[in-house]
C-alpha positions as CSV (number, residue, x, y, z in Angstrom):
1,X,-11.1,-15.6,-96.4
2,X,-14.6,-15.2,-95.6
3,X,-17.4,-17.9,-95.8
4,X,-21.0,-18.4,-95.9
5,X,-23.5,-20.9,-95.6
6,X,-26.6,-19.9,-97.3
7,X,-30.1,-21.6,-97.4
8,X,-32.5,-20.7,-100.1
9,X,-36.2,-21.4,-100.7
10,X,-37.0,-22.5,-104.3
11,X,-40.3,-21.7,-106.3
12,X,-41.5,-25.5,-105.8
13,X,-40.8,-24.8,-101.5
14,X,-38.1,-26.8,-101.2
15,X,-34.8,-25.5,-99.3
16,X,-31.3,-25.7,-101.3
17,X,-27.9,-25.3,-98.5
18,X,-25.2,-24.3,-99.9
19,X,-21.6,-22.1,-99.0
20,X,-19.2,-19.9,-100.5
21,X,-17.1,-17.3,-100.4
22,X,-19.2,-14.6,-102.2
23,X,-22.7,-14.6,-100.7
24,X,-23.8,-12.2,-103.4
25,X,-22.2,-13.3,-106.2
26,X,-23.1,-16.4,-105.9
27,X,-26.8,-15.3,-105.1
28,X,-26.6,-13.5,-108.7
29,X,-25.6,-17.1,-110.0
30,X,-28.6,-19.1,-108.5
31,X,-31.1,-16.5,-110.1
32,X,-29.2,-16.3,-113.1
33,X,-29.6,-20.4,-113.9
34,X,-25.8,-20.6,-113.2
35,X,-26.1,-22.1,-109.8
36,X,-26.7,-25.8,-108.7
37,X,-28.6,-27.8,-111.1
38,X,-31.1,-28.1,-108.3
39,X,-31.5,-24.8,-108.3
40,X,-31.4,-24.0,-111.9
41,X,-34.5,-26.2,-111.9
42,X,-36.8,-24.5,-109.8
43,X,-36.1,-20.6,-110.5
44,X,-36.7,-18.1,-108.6
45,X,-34.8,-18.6,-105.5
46,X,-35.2,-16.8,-101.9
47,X,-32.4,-16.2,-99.7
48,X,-33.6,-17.6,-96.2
49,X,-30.9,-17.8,-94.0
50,X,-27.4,-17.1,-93.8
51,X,-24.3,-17.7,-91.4
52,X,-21.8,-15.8,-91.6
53,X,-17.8,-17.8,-90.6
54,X,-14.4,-16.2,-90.8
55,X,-13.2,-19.3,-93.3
56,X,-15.1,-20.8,-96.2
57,X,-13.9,-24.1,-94.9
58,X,-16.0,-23.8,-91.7
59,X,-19.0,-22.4,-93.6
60,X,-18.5,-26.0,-96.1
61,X,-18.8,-28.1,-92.8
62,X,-21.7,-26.0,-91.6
63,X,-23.3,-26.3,-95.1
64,X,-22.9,-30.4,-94.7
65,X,-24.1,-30.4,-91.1
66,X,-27.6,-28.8,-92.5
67,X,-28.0,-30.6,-95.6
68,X,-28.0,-33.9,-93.1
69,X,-31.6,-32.0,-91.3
70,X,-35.5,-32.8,-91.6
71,X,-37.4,-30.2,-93.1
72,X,-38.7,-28.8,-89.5
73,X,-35.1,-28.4,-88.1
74,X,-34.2,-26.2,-91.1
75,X,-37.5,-24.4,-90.7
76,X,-36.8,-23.6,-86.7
77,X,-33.7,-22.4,-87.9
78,X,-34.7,-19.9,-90.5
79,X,-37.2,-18.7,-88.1
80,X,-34.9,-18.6,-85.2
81,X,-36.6,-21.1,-82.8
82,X,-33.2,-22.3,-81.2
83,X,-35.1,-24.0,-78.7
84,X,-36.8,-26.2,-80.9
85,X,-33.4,-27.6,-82.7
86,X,-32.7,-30.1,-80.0
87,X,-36.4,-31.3,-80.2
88,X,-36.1,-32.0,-83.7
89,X,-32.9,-33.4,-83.9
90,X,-34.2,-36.9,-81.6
91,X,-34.9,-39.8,-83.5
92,X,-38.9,-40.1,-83.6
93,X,-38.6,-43.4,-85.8
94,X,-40.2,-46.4,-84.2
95,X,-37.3,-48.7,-84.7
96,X,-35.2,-46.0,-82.9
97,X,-34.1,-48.0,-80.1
98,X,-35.4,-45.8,-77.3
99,X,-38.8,-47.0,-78.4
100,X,-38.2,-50.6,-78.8
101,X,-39.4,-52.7,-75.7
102,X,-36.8,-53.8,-73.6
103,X,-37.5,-57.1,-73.4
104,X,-37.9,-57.4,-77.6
105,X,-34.3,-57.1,-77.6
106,X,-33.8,-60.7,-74.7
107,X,-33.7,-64.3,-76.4
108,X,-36.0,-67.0,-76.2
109,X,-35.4,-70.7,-76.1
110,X,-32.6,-71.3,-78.8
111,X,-31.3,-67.8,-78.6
112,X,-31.1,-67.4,-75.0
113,X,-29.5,-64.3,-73.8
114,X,-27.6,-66.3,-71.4
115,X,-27.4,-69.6,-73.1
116,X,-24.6,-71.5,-74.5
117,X,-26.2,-71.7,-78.5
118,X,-23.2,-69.9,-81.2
119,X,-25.8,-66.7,-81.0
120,X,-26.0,-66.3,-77.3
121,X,-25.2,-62.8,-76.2
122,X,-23.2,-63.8,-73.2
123,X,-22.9,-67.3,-74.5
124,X,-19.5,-69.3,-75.1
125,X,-20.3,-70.0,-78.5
126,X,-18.8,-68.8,-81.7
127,X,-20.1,-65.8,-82.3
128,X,-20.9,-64.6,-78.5
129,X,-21.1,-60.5,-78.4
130,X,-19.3,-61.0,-74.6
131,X,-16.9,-58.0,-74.5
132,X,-17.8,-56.2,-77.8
133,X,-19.6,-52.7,-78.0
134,X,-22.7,-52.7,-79.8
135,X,-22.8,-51.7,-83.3
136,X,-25.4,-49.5,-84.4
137,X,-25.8,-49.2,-88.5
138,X,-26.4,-45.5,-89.5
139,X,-28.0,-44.8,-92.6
140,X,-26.8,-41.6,-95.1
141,X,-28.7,-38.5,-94.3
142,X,-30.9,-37.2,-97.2
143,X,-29.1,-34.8,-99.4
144,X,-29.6,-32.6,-101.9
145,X,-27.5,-31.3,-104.5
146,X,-24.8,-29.4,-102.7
147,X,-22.5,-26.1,-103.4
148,X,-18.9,-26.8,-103.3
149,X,-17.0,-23.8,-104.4
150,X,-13.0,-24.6,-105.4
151,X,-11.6,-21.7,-104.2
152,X,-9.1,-21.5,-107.6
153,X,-9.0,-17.8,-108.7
154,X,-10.0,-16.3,-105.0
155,X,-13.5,-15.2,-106.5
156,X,-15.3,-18.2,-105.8
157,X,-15.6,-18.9,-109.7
């Protein structure tokens, strides 16, 4: 069966993303108040964008992989500026580690990269990161409320 993933522009300018298996059905619902709560809040709604996917599965994961972007990748989207996706998808925080000093991330005296203290990085104490991949903590992408459509009668209801 086939899917869509939708995004819609709501009177207060913010973007909803959502899927389903009726694109105009479940348009009617949105203006009708019988959408998302999200949506139902902030009535009228603008369709945007749209993709269109042979199963309503693939539009779901397409639907999550947006509602993870900053406004601007969204907006390049809408307005078809591929090239701008990959631009906007790099991490510009200044903790990201590509703009972290090198030498920020080297000991000092007690917590010598090389030393033999239990934090050492290449140390022989207890806790020595020698032969272990680095772990980098991700944090949950910003969401809003989503559309997940239980595809129970076939009509997306």
């Amino acid at each position: 069966m086939k899917g869509w993933m939708y995004i819609l522009e709501c009177s207060n300018g913010m973007y909803y993303t959502g899927s389903t298996n009726n694109l105009e059905l479940r348009l009617q619902q949105h203006q009708n108040g019988e959408g998302a709560n999200f949506t139902k809040k902030h009535l009228p709604v603008k369709l945007v964008y749209f993709e269109e996917f042979a199963r309503v599965d693939e539009a779901f994961y397409r639907e999550k992989q947006i509602q993870g972007w900053s406004r601007k990748k969204k907006e390049a989207l809408i307005n078809n500026q591929f090239e701008k996706l990959h631009d906007f998808a790099e991490c510009k925080n200044e903790t990201h580690f590509l703009n972290v000093p090198f030498d920020s991330a080297q000991g000092t005296e007690n917590n010598s990269a090389q030393g033999t203290g239990n934090d050492s990085a290449q140390g022989t104490g207890n806790n020595s990161a020698q032969g272990t991949a680095p772990t980098r903590l991700l944090s949950g992408a910003e969401t809003t409320d989503s559309l997940t459509l239980l595809k129970s009668n076939g009509n997306g209801e």
